[in-house]
C-alpha positions as CSV (number, residue, x, y, z in Angstrom):
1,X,-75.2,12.5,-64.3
2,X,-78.5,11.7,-65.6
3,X,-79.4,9.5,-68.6
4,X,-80.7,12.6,-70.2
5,X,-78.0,14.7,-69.7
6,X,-75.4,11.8,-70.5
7,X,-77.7,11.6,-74.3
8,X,-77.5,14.8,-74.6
9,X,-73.7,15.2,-74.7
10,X,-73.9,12.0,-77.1
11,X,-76.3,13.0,-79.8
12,X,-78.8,15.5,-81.0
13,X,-81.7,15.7,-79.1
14,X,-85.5,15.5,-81.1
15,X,-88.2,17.0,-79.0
16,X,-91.7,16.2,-80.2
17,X,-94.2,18.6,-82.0
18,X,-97.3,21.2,-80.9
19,X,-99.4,19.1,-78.8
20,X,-102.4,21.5,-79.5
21,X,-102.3,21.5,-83.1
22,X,-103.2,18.0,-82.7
23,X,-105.6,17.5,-80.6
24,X,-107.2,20.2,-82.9
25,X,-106.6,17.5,-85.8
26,X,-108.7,14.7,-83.9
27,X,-112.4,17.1,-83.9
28,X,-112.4,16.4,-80.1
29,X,-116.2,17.3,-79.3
30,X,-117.2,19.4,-75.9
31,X,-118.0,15.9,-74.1
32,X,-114.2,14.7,-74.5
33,X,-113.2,18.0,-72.6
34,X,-115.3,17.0,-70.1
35,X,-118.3,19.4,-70.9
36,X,-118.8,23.0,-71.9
37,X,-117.3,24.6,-68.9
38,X,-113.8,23.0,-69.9
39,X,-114.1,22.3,-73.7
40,X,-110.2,24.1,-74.4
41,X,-108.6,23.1,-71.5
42,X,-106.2,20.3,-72.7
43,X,-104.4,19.7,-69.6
44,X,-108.3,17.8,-68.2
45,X,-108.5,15.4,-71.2
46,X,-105.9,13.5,-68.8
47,X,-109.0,12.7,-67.2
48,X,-112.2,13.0,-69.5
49,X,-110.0,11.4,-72.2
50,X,-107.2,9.9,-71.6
51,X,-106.4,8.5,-75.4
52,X,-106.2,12.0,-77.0
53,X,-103.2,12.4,-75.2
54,X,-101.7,8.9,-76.0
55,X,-102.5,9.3,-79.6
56,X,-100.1,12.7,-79.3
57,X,-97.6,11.0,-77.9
58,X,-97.6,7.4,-79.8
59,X,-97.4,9.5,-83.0
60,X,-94.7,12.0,-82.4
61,X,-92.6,8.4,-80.9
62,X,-93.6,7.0,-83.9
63,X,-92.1,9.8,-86.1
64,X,-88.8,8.9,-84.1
65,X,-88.9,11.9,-81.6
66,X,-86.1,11.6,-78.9
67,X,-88.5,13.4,-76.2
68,X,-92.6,13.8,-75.6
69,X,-93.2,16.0,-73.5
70,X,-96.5,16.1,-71.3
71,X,-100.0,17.5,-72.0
72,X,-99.5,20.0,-68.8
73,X,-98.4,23.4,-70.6
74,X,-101.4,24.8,-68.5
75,X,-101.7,22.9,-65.5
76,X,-100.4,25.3,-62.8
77,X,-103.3,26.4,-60.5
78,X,-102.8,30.0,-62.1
79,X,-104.3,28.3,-65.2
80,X,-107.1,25.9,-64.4
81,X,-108.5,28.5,-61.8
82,X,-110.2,29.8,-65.0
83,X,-111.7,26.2,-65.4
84,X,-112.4,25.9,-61.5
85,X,-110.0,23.5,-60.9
86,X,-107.4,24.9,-59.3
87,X,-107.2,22.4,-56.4
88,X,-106.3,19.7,-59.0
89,X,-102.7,20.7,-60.5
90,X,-101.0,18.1,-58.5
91,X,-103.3,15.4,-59.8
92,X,-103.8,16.8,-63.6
93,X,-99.7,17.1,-63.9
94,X,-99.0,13.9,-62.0
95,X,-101.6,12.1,-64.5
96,X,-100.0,14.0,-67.4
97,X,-96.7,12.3,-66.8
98,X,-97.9,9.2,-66.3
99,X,-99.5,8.7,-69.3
100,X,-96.4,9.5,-71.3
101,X,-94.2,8.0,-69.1
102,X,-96.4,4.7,-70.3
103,X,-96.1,5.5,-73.6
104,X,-92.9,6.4,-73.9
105,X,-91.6,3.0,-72.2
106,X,-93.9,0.9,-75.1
107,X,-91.4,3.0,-77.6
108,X,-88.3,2.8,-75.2
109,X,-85.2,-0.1,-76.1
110,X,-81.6,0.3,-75.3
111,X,-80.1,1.5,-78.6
112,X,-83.0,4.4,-78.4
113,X,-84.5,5.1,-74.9
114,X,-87.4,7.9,-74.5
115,X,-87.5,10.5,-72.6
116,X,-90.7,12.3,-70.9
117,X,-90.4,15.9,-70.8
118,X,-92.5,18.1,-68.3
119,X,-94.2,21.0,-69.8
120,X,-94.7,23.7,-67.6
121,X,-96.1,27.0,-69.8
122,X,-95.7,31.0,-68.3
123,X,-99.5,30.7,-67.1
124,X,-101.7,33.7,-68.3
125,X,-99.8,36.0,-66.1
126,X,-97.3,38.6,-66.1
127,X,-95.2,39.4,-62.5
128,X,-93.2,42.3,-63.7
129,X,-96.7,44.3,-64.6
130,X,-98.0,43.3,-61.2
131,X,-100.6,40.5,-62.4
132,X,-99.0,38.3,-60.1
133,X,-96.4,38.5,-56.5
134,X,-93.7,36.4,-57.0
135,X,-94.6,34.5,-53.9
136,X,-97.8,33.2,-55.4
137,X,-96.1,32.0,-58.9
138,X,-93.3,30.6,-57.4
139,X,-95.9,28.1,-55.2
140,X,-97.8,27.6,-57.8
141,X,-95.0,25.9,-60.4
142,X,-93.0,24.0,-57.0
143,X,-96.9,22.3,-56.8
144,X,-96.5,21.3,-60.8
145,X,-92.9,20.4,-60.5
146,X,-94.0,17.9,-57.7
147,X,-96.5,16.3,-60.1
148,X,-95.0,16.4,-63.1
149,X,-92.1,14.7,-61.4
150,X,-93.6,11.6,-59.1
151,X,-95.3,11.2,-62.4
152,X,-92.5,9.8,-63.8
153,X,-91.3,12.9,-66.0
154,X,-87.1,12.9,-66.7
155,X,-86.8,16.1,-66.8
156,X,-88.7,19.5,-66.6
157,X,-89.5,22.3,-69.4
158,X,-90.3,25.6,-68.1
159,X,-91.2,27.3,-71.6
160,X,-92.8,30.2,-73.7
161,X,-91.7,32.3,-71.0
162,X,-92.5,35.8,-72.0
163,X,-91.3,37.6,-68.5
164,X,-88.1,36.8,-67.4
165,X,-89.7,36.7,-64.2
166,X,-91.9,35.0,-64.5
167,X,-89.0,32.0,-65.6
168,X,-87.2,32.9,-62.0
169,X,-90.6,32.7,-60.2
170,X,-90.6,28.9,-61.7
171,X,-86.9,28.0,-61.0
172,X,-87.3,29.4,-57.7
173,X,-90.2,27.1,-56.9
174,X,-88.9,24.3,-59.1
175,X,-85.4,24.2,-56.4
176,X,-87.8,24.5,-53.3
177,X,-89.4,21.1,-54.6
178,X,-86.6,20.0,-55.4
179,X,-84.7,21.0,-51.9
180,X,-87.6,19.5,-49.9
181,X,-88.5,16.1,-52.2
182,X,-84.3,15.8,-51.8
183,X,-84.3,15.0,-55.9
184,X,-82.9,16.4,-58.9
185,X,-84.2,16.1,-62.3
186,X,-82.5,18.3,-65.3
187,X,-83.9,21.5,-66.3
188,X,-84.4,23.3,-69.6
189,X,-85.9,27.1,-69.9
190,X,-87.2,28.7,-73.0
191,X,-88.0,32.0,-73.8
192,X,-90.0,33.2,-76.2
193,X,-89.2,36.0,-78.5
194,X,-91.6,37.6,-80.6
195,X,-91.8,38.8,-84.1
196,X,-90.7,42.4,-82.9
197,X,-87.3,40.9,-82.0
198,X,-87.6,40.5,-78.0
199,X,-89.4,39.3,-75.9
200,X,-93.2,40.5,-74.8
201,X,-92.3,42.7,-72.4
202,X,-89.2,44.2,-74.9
203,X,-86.2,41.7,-73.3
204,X,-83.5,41.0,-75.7
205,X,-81.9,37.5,-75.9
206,X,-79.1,38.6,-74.6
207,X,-80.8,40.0,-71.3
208,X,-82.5,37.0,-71.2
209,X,-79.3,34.5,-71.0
210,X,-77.7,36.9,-68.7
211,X,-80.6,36.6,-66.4
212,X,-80.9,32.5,-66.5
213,X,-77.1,31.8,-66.9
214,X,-76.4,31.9,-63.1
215,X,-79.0,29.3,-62.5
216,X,-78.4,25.5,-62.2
217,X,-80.7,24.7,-65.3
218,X,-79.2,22.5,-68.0
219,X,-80.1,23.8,-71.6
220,X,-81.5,27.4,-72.1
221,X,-83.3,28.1,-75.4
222,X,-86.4,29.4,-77.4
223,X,-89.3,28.3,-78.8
224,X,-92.6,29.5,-80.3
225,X,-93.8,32.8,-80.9
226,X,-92.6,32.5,-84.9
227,X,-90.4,30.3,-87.4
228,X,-87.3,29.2,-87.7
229,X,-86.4,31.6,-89.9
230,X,-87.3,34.7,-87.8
231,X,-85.5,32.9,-84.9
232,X,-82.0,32.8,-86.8
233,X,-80.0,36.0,-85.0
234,X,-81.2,35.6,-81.8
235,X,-79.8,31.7,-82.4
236,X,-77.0,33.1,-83.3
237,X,-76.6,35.5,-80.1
238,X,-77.3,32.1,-78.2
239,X,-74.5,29.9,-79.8
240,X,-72.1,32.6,-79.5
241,X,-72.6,33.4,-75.8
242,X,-74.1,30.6,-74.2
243,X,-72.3,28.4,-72.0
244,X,-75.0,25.9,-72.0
245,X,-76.5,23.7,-74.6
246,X,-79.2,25.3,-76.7
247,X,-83.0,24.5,-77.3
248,X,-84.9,25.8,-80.3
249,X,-88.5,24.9,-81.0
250,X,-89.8,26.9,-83.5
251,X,-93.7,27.1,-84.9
252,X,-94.1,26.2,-88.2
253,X,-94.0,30.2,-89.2
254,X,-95.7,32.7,-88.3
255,X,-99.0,32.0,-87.5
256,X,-102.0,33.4,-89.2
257,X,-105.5,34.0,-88.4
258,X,-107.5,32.5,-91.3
259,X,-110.8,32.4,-90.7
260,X,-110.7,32.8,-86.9
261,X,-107.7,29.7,-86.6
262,X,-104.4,30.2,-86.5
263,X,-103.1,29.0,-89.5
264,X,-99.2,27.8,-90.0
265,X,-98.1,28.0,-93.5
266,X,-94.3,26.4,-93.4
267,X,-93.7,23.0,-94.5
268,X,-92.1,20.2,-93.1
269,X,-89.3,20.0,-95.5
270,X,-88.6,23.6,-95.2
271,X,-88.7,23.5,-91.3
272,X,-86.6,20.7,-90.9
273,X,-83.7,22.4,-93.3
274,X,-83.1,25.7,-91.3
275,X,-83.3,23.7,-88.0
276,X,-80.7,21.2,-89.4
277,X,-78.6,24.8,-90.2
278,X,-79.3,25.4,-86.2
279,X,-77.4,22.3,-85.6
280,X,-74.8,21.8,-88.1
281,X,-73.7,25.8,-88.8
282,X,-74.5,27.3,-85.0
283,X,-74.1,24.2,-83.0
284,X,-77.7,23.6,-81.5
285,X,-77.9,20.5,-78.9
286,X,-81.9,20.0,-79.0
287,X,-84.4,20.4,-81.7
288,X,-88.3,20.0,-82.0
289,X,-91.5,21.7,-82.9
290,X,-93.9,24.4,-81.5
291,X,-97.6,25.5,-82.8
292,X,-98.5,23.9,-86.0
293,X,-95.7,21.3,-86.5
294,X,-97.2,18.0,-87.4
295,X,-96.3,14.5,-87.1
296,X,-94.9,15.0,-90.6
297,X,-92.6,17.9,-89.7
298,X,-90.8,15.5,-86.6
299,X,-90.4,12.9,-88.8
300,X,-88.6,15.1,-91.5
301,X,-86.3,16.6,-88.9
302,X,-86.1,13.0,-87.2
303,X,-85.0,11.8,-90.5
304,X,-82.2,14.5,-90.7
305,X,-80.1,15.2,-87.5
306,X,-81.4,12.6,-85.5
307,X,-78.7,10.8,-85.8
308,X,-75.7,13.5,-85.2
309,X,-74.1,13.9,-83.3
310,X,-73.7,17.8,-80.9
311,X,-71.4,20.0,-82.9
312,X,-68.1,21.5,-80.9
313,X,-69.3,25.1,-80.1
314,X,-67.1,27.4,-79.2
315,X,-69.0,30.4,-77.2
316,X,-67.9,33.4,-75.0
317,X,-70.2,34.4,-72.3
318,X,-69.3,38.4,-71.3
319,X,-70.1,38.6,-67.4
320,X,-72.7,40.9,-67.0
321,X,-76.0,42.7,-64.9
322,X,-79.4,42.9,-66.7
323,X,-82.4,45.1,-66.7
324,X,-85.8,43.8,-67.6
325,X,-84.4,45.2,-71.3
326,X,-80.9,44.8,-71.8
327,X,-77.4,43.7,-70.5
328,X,-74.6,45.4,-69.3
329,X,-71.1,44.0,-68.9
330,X,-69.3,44.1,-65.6
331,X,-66.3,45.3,-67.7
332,X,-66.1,47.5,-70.6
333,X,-63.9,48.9,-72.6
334,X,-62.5,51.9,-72.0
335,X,-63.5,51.2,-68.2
336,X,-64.5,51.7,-65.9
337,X,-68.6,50.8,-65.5
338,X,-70.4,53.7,-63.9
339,X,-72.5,52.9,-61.0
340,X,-74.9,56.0,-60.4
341,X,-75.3,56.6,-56.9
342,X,-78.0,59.8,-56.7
343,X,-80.7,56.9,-56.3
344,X,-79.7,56.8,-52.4
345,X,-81.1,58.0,-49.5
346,X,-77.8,58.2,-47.2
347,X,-76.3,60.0,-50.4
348,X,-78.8,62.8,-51.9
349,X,-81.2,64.9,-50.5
350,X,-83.1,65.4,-53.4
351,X,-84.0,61.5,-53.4
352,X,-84.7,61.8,-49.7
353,X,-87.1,64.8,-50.1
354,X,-88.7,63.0,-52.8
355,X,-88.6,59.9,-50.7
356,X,-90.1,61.8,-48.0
357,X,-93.0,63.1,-50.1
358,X,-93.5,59.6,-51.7
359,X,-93.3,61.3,-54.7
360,X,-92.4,57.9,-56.9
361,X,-92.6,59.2,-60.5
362,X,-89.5,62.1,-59.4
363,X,-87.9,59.1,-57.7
364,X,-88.3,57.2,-61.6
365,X,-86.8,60.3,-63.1
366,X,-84.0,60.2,-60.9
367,X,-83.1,56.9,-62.3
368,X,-83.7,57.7,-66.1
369,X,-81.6,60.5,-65.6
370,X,-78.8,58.5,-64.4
371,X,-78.9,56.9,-67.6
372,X,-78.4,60.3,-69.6
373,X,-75.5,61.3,-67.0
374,X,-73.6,58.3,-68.7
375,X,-74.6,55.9,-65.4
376,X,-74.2,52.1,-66.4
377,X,-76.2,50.5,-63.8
378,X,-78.5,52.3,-60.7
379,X,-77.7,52.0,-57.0
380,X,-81.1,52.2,-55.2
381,X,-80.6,52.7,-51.5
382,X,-84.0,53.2,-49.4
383,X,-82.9,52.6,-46.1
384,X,-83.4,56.3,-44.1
385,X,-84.6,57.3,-40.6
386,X,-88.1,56.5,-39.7
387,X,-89.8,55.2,-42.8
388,X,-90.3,51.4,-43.3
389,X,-87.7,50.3,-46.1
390,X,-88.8,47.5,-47.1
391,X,-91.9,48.7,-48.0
392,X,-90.3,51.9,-49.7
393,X,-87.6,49.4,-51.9
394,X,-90.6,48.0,-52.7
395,X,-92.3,50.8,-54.4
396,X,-89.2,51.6,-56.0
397,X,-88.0,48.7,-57.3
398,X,-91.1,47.5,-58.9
399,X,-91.7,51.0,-60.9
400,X,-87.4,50.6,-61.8
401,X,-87.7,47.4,-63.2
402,X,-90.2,47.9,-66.0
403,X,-89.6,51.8,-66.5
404,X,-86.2,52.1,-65.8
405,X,-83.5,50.3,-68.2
406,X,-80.5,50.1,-66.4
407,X,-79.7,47.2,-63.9
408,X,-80.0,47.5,-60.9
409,X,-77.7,47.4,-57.6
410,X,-79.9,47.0,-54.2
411,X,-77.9,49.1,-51.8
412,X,-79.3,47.1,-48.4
413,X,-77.7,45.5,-45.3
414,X,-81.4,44.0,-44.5
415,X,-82.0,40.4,-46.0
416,X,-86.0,40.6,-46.3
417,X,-85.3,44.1,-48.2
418,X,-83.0,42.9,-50.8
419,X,-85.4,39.6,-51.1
420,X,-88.2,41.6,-51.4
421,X,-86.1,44.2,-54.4
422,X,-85.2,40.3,-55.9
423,X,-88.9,39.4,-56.3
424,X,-89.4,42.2,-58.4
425,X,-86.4,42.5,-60.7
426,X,-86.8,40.8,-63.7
427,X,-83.0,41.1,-65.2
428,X,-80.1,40.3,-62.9
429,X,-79.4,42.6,-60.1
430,X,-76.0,43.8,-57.9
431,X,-76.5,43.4,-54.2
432,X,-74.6,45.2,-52.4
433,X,-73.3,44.0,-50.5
434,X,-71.8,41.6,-48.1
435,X,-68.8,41.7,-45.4
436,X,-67.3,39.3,-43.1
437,X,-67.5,42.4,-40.1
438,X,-69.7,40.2,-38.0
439,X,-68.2,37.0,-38.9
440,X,-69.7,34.6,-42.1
441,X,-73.7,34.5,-40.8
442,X,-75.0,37.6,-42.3
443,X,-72.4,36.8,-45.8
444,X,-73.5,33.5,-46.0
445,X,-77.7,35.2,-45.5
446,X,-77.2,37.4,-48.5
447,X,-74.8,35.2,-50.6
448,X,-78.2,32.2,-50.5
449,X,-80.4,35.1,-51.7
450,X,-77.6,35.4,-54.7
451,X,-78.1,32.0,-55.1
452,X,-81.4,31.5,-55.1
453,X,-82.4,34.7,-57.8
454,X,-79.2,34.5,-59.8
455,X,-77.5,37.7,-58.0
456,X,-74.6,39.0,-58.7
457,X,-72.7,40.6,-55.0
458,X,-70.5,43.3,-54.3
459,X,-68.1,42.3,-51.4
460,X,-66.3,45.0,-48.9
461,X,-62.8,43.5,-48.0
462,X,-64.0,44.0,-44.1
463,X,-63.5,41.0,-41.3
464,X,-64.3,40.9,-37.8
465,X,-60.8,43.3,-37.4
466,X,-62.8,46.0,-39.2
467,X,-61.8,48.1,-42.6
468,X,-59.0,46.5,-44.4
469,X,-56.5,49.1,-44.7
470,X,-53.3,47.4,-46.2
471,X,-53.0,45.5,-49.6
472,X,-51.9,42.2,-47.7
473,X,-55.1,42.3,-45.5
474,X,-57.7,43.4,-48.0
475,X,-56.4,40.2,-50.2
476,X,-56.8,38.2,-47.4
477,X,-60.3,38.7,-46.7
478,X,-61.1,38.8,-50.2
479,X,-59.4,35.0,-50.4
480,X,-62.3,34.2,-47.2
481,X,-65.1,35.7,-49.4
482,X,-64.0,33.8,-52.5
483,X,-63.8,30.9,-50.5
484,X,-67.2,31.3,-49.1
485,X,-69.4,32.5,-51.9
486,X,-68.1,30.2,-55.1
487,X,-66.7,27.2,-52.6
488,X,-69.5,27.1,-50.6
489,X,-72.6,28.8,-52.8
490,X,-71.1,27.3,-56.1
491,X,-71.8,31.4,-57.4
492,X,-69.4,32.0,-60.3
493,X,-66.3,33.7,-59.5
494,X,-67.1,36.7,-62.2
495,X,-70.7,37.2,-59.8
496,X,-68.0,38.1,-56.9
497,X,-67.3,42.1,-57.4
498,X,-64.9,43.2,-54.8
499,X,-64.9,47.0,-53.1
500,X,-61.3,47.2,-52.1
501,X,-62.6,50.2,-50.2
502,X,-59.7,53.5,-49.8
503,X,-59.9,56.0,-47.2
504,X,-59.6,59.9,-47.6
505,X,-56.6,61.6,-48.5
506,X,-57.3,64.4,-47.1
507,X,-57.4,64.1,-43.0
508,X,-53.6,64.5,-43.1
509,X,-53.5,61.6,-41.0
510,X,-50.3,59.2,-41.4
511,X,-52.0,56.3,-41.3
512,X,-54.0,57.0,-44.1
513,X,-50.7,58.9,-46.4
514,X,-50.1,55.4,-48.3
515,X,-54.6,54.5,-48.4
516,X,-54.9,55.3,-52.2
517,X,-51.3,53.3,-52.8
518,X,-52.6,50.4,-51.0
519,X,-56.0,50.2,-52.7
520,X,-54.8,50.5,-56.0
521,X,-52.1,47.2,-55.0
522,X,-54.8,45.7,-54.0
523,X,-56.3,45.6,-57.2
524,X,-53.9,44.8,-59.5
525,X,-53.4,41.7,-56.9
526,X,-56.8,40.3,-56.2
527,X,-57.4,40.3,-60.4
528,X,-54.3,38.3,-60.6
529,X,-54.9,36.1,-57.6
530,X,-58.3,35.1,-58.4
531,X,-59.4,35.0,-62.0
532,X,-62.5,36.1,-62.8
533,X,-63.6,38.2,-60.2
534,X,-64.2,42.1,-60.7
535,X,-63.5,45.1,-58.8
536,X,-65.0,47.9,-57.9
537,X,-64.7,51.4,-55.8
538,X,-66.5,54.1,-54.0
539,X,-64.3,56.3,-55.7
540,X,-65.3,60.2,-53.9
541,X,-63.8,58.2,-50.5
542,X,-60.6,58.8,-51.8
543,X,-61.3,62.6,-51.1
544,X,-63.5,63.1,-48.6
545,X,-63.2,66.1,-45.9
546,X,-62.0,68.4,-49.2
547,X,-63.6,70.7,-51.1
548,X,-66.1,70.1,-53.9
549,X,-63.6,71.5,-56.6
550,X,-60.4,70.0,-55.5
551,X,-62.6,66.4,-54.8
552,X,-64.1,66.3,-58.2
553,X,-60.2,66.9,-59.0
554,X,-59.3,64.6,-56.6
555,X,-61.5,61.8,-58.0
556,X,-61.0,61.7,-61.7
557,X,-57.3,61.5,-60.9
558,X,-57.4,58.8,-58.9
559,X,-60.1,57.0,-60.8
560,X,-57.3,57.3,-63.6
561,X,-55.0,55.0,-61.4
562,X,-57.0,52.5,-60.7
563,X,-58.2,51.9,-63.9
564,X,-54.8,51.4,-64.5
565,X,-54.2,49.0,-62.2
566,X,-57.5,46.8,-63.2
567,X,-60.8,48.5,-61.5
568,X,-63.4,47.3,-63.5
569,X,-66.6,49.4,-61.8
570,X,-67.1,52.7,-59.9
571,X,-69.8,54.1,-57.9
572,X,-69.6,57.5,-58.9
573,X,-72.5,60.5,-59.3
574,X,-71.2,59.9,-63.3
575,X,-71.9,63.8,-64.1
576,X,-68.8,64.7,-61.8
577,X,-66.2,62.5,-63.3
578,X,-63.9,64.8,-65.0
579,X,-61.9,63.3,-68.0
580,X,-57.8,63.7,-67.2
581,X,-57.3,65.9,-70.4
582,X,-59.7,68.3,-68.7
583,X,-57.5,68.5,-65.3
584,X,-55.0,71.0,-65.7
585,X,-51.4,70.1,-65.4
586,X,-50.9,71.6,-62.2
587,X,-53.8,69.4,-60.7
588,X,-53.7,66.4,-62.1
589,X,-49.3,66.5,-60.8
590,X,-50.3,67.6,-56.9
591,X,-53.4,64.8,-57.0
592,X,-51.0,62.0,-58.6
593,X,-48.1,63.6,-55.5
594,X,-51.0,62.7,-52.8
595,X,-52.0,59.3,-54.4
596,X,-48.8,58.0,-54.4
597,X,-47.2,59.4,-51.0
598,X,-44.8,61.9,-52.6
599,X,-45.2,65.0,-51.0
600,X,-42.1,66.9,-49.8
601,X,-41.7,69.2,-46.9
602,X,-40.0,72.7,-47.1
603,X,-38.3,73.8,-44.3
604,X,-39.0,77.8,-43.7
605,X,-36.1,79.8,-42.8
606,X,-35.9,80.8,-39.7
């Protein structure tokens, strides 16, 4: 554990104040920026002058601040190419923590050590609208990481993130430093939610946390964008769901253009009191101040919570898949959750003539429609015959995750394809899936991916014996994936959705009399043998060879059961789900006969 994190469990953190709004206050001149080319560009006074930045710092420490965080909000490459200095974000962000990592060790004694906090802001950039690949962002914050950090920062902030992600693009190339440098430094991510009530590119707070909370990152939070005050429910949402601390760093209000400034009208007193209500009513762990907090306005909020200790928060985290917009739970109430499955190019031919065609915008109205056939989440298969998939998830995918707002499941056995859907998903998608028929190798491919873009993963209880048909088998090689992906991958054991896969009831085959009996055991037993995990079915297998009446029949009745006996999600075309009280007695008693291996045999006189 780090001194940070140990401090952080021991008292209330105080971050420092807007490091613009004072170096506006000082009247630097075009010649301290270095000349007219970069008068603005904050993150080079590191170099043209170096005290701006210490006089920042000194005063914030000198206010009491816990945390100073460095002048590098800007100082990816993305950024300073619009200066010309691209080629210098190593040295601008390895300069930027060095100076407060001086600073802070002149304010620094054992009762009240200081902490250097790396900024790293969303650049000017937006991935989900195409500005930017993911590729490109992700090396451009592992080359600030690398500064920021053998500059002597403690920790890293990736903040003001207005595209969700764009925050994965940084935490994926924050871990690859990390990975390769073979160090560790605790994280904190901040979103920024704007006056409308989400985020810029319309993400709620609650899509936002269920998109971060699989990573490793140790505080999530939000700052800027407005007050305190217009921050309160989304607080809220955060101290109630989160199971990390929480970071708030408001402005001081709403800013206002007077005069061609931006002008911040809340007081210090005033700012302080509703973030002392963050931290004594809602349990906030770390405080401080965004765009047009002052010296003044630390050392008010220093001077009231700086010396509590974290409040007990109690919080209940619901398990859950995100699009760029919303969340939705991997269990709900009445279940089950409704995958759509028309999105598929094994499954409909409608997708795979538009496919064919290329014809995107049907192949978008196929998943908004989804949505109006009561679909939960969108299965997006794109694997067919003679066209290049990954180049076809890709065209997909990247038109799904800003115009389509259901999460996403990718439907691919190919690792660069369901890499390539990742880069482009801004929520949290589904992969499915993984099985163990070719032994661990190709699992332990796709379960990394998970890992790496915060994945949830369906799992087929198949081994290297093939299908498991029994209750006792599929168990067993649910146990090996369990093992694998949250023993090995450290994924949480509610990202783990098992498909206890069933076979058709209608081959007349004896070996297959007792498949829906033995799927629905299997159910009831891998929810109570490993907590946490979800379920999940193809639910037409359960009839396939019949007709389409007597399967639609077929399928609600048996979907009945296993909700019953604990499914959680279906993959279902959601328009042919029948409710039971539409199934008329006679059907819904010959379906339940055939699901539980009770039909009888009448001998035919002779």
């Amino acid at each position: 554990m780090t001194p940070f994190v140990q401090r952080l469990r021991e008292k209330i953190i105080v971050f420092d104040g807007a490091t613009g709004t004072h170096l506006q206050g000082q009247l630097l001149t075009e010649d301290d920026f270095g000349g007219e080319h970069l008068n603005g560009c904050n993150e080079y006074l590191v170099i043209s002058k170096p005290s701006a930045v210490e006089n920042v710092h000194r005063d914030y420490l000198e206010a009491g601040c816990d945390v100073i965080e460095t002048d590098s909000f800007g100082s990816t490459s993305i950024v300073l190419a619009e200066y010309g200095l691209a080629d210098r974000a190593y040295e601008l962000s390895y300069l930027s923590a060095q100076i407060a990592r001086r600073v802070a060790a002149d304010f620094s004694t054992p009762s009240h050590p200081r902490y250097v906090a790396g900024s790293m802001g969303p650049t000017t950039k937006l991935p989900s609208l195409g500005h930017i690949t993911f590729r490109d962002m992700a090396a451009a914050y592992r080359v600030q990481a690398q500064g920021l950090v053998e500059g002597g920062a403690d920790l890293l902030c990736v903040e003001t993130c207005q595209d969700v992600l764009q925050a994965k693009a940084a935490l994926f190339g924050i871990y690859r430093y990390f990975e390769e440098a073979r160090v560790r430094v605790p994280l904190i991510v901040s979103v920024t939610v704007e006056s409308m009530g989400t985020m810029l590119l319309g993400t709620e707070i609650g899509a936002a946390l269920v998109a971060l909370e699989p990573y490793d990152v140790d505080v999530i939070g939000m700052n800027c964008a407005t007050g305190p005050q217009e921050m309160s429910d989304h607080v809220r949402v955060l101290a109630s769901s989160s199971p990390k601390p929480i970071f708030v760093m408001p402005n001081a209000g709403i800013p206002e253009n007077i005069g061609g400034h931006a002008h911040y009208k809340l007081g210090p007193e005033e700012f302080a009191k509703t973030l002392t209500h963050f931290v004594v009513d809602l349990g906030v762990s770390v405080v401080g101040g965004c765009c047009g907090t002052t010296q003044e306005h630390l050392r008010q909020l220093v001077a009231s919570v700086g010396a509590m200790a974290p409040r007990e928060r109690s919080w209940d985290f619901v398990p859950s898949a995100a699009s760029l917009y919303q969340a939705v739970p991997f269990h709900i109430d009445p279940p089950p959750v409704l995958v759509g499955e028309r999105t598929n190019a094994n499954g409909s031919k409608l997708f795979r003539d538009l496919l064919a065609r290329e014809d995107w915008e049907g192949i978008v109205a196929m998943g908004k429609e989804a949505s109006r056939e009561g679909a939960h989440m969108v299965d997006v298969c794109a694997a067919f015959v003679g066209r290049d998939e990954l180049r076809d998830m890709h065209e997909i995918i990247f038109r799904f995750n800003t115009q389509v707002t259901l999460p996403i499941v990718i439907d691919s056995t190919e690792p660069p394809v369901i890499e390539e859907a990742l880069q482009l998903i801004g929520g949290k998608a589904v992969i499915n899936s993984i099985n163990l028929e070719d032994g661990i190798g190709r699992a332990e491919v796709i379960l990394r991916l998970c890992k790496n873009y915060g994945a949830a993963v369906i799992a087929l209880t198949i081994d290297e014996q093939g299908m498991a048909k029994t209750a006792d088998k599929k168990l067993e090689v649910a146990r090996r994936m369990f093992d694998l992906a949250v023993g090995k991958f450290g994924m949480h054991p509610h990202d783990l959705i098992f498909d206890m896969l069933t076979f058709t009831l209608g081959s007349g085959d004896d070996e297959f009399r007792r498949a829906g009996m033995e799927t629905l055991d299997a159910i009831r037993r891998v929810k109570k043998e490993l907590p946490g995990v979800k379920t999940l079915l193809g639910v037409s297998n359960i009839s396939f060879g019949l007709s389409p009446h007597v399967r639609h029949v077929l399928n609600s009745v048996f979907l009945h059961y296993a909700i019953e006996a604990g499914l959680d999600m279906a993959i279902v075309h959601a328009g042919k789900i029948m409710p039971l009280y539409k199934v008329d007695e006679r059907g819904r008693e010959l379906c339940r006969q055939l699901i539980f291996d009770e039909r009888r045999f009448e001998e035919v006189p002779a």
